[in-house]
PAKOLTI-635469 format. One record per residue (C-alpha): residue number from 0; residue in three letters; x, y, z. Coordinates in steps of 0.1 Angstrom, whole numbers, plus 5000, padded with zeros to 4 digits. Layout:
% residues N
NUM ALA X Y Z $
...
% end
This chain:
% residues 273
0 UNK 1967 3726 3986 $
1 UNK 1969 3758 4007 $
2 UNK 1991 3784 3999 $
3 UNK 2018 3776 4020 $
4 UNK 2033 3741 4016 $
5 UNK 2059 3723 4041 $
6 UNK 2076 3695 4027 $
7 UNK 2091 3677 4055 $
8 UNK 2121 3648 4059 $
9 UNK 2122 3634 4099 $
10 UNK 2141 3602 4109 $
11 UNK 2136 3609 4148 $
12 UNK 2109 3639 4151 $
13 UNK 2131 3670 4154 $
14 UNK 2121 3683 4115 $
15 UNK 2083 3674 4119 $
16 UNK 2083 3693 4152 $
17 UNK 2094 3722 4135 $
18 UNK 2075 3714 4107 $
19 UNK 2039 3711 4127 $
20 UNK 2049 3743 4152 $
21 UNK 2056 3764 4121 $
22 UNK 2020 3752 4107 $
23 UNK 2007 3766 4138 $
24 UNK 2022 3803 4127 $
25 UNK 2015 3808 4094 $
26 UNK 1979 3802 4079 $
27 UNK 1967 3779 4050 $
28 UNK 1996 3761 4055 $
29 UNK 2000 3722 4048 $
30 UNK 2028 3696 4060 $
31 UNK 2035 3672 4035 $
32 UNK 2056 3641 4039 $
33 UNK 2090 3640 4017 $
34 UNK 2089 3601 4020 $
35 UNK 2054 3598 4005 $
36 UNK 2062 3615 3975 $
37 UNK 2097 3602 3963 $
38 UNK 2079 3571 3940 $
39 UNK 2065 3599 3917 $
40 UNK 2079 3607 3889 $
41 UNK 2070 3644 3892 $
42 UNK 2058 3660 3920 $
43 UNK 2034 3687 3917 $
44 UNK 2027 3719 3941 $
45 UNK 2001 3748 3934 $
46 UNK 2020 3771 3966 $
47 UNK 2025 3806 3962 $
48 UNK 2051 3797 3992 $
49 UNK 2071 3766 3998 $
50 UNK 2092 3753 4025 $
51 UNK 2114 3727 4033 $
52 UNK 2124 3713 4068 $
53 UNK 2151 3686 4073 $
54 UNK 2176 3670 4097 $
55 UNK 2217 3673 4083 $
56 UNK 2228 3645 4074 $
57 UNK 2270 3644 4070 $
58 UNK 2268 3683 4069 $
59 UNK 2247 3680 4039 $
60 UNK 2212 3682 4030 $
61 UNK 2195 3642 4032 $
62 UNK 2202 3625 4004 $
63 UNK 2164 3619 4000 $
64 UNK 2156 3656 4002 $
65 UNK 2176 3666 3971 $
66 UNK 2158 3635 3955 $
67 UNK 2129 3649 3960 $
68 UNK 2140 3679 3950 $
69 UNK 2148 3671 3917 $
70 UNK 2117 3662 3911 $
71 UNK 2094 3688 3923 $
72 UNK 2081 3717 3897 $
73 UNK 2078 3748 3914 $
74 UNK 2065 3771 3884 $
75 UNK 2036 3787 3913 $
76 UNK 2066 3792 3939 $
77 UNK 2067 3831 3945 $
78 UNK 2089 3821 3980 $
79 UNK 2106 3793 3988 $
80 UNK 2126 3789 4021 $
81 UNK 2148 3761 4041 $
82 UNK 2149 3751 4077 $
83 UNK 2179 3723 4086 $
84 UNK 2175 3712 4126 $
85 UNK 2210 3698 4137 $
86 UNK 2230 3687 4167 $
87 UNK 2253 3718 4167 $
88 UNK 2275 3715 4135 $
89 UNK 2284 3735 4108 $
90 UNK 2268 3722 4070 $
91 UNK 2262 3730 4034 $
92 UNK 2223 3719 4033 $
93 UNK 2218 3753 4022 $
94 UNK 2244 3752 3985 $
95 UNK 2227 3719 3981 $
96 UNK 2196 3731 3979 $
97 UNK 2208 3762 3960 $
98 UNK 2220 3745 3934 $
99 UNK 2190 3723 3926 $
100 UNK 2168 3754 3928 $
101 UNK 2189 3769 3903 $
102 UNK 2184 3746 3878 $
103 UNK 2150 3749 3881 $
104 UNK 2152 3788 3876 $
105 UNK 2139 3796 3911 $
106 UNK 2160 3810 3946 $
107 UNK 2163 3801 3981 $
108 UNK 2149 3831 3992 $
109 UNK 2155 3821 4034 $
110 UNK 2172 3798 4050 $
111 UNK 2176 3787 4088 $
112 UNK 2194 3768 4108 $
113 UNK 2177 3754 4141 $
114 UNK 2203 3735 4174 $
115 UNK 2182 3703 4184 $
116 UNK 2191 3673 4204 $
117 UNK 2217 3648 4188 $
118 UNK 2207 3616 4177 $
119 UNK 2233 3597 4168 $
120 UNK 2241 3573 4197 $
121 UNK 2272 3562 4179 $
122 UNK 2303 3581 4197 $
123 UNK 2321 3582 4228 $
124 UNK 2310 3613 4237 $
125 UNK 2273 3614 4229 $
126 UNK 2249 3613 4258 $
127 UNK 2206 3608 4258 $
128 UNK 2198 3649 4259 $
129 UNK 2176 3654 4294 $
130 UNK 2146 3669 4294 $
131 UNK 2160 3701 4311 $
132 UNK 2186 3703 4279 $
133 UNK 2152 3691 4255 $
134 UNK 2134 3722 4272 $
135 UNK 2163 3745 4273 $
136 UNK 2168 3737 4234 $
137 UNK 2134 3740 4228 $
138 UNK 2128 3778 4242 $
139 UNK 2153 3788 4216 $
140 UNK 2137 3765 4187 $
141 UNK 2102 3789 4198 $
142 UNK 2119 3821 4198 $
143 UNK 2134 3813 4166 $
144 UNK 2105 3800 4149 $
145 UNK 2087 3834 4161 $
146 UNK 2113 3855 4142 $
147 UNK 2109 3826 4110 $
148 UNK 2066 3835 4107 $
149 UNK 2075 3871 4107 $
150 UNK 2101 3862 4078 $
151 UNK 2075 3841 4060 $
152 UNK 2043 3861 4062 $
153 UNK 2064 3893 4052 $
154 UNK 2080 3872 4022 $
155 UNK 2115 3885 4035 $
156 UNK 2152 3875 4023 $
157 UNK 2171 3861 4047 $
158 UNK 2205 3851 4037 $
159 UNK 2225 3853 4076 $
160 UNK 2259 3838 4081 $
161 UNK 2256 3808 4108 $
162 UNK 2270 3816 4135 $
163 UNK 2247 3799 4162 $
164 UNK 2269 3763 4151 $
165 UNK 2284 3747 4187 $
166 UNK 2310 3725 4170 $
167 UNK 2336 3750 4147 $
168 UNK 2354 3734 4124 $
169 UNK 2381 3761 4109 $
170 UNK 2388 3742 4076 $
171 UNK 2350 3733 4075 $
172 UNK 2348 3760 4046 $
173 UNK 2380 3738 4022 $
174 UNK 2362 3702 4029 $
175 UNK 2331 3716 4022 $
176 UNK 2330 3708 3985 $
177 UNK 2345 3680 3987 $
178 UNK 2313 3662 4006 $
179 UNK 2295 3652 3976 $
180 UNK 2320 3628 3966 $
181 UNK 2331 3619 4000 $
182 UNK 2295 3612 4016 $
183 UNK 2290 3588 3985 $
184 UNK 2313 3562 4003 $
185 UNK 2296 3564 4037 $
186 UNK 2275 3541 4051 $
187 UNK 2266 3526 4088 $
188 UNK 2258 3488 4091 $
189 UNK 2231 3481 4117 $
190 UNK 2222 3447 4136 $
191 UNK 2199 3435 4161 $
192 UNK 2217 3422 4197 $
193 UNK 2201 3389 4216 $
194 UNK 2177 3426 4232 $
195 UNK 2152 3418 4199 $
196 UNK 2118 3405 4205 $
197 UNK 2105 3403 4171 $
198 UNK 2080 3432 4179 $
199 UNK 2086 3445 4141 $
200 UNK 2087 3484 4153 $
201 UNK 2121 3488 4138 $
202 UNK 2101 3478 4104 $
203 UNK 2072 3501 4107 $
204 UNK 2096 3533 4116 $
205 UNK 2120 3524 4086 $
206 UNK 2112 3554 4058 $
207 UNK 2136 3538 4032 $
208 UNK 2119 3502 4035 $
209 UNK 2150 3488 4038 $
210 UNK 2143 3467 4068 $
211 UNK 2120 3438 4066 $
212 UNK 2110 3409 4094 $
213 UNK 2123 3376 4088 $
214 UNK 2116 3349 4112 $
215 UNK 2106 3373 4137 $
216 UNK 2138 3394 4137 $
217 UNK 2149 3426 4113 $
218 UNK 2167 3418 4081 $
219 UNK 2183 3451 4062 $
220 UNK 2180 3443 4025 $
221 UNK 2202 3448 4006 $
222 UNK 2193 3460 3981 $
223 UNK 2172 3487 3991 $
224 UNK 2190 3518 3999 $
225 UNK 2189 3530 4039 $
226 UNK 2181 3572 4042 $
227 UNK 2203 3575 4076 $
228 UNK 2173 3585 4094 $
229 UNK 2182 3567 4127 $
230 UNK 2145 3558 4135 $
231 UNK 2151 3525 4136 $
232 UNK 2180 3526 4162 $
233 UNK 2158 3551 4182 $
234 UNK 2125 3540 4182 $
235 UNK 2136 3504 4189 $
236 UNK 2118 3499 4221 $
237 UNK 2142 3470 4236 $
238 UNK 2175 3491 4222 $
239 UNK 2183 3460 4204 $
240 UNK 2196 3477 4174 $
241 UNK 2231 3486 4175 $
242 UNK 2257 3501 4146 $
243 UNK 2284 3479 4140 $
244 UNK 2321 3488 4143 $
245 UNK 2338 3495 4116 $
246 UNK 2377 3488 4108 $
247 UNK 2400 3507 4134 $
248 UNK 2368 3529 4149 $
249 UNK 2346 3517 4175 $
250 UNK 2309 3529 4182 $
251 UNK 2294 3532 4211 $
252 UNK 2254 3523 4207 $
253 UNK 2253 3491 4235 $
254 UNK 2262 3516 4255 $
255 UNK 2250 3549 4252 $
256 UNK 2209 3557 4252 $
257 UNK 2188 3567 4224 $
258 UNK 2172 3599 4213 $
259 UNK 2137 3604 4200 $
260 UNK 2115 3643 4200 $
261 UNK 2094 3638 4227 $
262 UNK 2066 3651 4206 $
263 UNK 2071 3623 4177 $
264 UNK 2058 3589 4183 $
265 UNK 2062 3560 4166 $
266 UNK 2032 3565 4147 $
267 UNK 2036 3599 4133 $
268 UNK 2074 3590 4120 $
269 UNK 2059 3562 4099 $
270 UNK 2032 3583 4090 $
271 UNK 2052 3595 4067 $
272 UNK 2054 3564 4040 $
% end
């Protein structure tokens, strides 16, 4: 292993974008898949400096991140930092992965927060990002990951209040700790529409491996947990796979598009399992 590792969650492309351009700025420097590590029992790294790069998830670090957390011994860690890519809102990733650090007798020494194109299809009010927004997002994603090498190479603390969030929340600081418990209820119920073709996609972008063909059309299984990483609602090539309405709130994904990095195909999110 080099001694810089990235460990690296991505349901639609945004985190392993960031993940892969950061690789690019600071030498010896691996990317390592989150998803292909969480059937270990105990995940090993010989870093002297070790990252993490994730999507928010329910203003809160995924829930398969701070699984794999727990398992990973970082004993060689001298530096370890935190980059969460988000649509705009304001999250605790951060405490999250704090806290598990703590336990483990080690510190978030950095921590950054990176605006990227939404990709959750399920509201009134979302909307396909263009590629001028995609571009115009992306010039600040460059300019920020500049300042991050200089931060990493020089081993720096970096500890800055958020304020580059586009969706304020006043009492966001009182619900805050509350999300642990809250966030436990959650869950979205996805189905195919009469759009499927059987092609299996949906299947082969699925990290959790909850999805399974059946008679040439998806089947979420029960009993295997979903991560929330959306690539099966984006990467659907047909956008045959909708989210179903719950009681009193209606989504809006036979409607709206669908969002996947234009850098991310198919291929590199499952490369991840």
């Amino acid at each position: 292993m080099g001694k810089v590792a990235i460990y690296y969650f991505s349901g639609t492309g945004n985190s392993l974008h960031v993940a892969r351009e950061l690789q690019k700025r600071v030498p010896e420097t691996k990317i390592i898949p989150i998803v292909n590590l969480l059937h270990k029992g105990v995940v090993e790294t010989s870093a002297k400096t070790v990252g993490f790069v994730f999507p928010i998830h329910l203003a809160m670090s995924p829930g398969p991140v701070r699984k794999f957390l727990e398992k990973l011994h970082l004993q060689s860690a001298e530096y370890i930092f935190a980059i969460a890519t988000r649509s705009g809102t304001q999250h605790r990733a951060f405490i999250d992965v704090e806290n598990i650090l703590r336990k483990k007798g080690k510190v978030l020494d950095s921590f950054f927060s990176l605006n990227m194109a939404n990709n959750d299809p399920k509201f009134d009010d979302w909307h396909e990002a263009t590629e001028e927004e995609i571009d115009d997002l992306e010039v600040e994603v460059q300019s920020n990951l500049d300042s991050i090498q200089e931060i990493v190479l020089n081993k720096e603390k970096s500890h800055k209040k958020d304020t580059t969030f586009t969706r304020d929340m006043p009492i966001f600081s009182i619900i805050s700790p509350l999300l642990p418990f809250f966030n436990r209820f959650y869950s979205v119920e996805f189905y195919h529409d009469s759009k499927c073709v059987g092609c299996g996609t949906c299947e082969k972008v699925c990290l959790s491996g909850k999805i399974k063909i059946v008679n040439e059309k998806p089947l979420w299984q029960k009993d295997v947990p979903c991560f929330s990483c959306y690539a099966c609602i984006n990467y659907c090539p047909q956008q045959a796979i909708q989210i179903k309405s719950p009681r009193l709130i209606k989504t809006y994904t036979e409607v709206n598009g669908r969002y996947s990095h234009p850098y991310a195909t198919v291929e590199d999110i499952a490369g991840q399992k």
